[in-house]
C-alpha positions as CSV (number, residue, x, y, z in Angstrom):
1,X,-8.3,-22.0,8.0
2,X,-10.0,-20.1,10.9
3,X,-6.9,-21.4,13.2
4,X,-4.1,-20.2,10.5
5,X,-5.6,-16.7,9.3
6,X,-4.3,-15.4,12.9
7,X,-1.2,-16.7,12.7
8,X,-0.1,-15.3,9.2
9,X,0.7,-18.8,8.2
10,X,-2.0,-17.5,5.0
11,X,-0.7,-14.6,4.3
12,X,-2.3,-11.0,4.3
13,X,-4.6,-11.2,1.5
14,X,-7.5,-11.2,3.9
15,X,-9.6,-9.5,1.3
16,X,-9.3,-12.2,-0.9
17,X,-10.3,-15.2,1.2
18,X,-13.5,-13.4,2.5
19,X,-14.2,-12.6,-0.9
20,X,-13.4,-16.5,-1.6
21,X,-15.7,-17.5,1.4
22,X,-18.7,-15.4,0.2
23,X,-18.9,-17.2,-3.2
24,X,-18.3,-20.6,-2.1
25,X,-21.5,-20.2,0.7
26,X,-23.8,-18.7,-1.5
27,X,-22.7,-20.9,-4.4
28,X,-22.8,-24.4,-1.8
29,X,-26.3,-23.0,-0.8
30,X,-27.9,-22.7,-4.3
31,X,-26.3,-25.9,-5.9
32,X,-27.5,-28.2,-2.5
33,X,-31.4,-26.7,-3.1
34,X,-30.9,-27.8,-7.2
35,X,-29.6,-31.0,-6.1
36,X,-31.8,-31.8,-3.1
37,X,-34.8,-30.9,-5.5
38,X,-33.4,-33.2,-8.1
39,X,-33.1,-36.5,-5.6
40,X,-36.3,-35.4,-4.2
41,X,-38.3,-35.6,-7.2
42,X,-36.0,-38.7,-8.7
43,X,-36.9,-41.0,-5.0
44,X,-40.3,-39.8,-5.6
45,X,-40.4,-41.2,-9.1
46,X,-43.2,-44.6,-10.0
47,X,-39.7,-46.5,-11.3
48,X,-38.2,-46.6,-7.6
49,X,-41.5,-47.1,-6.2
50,X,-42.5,-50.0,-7.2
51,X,-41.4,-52.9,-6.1
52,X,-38.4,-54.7,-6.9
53,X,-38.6,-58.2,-8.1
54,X,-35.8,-60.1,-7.6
């Protein structure tokens, strides 16, 4: 995207994709700490701990 913005290949709507950027970090960022916290405390559970008996 970075190599296409300069070109014009996008279009002009600049204000839109910086907009679009914005959101999608901040929203990435919150939704990886729910779901690291969620694995976390799922590998951390007495279930997978134990061990497995085949």
């Amino acid at each position: 995207m970075l190599f296409l913005l300069p070109t014009g290949i996008l279009g002009t709507n600049y204000n839109y994709i910086g907009k679009t950027v914005v959101f999608e970090t901040l929203f990435n960022s919150a939704l990886a700490v729910i779901v690291y916290n969620y694995v976390k405390r799922m590998m951390n559970s007495e279930t997978l701990k134990r061990e497995w008996k085949f």
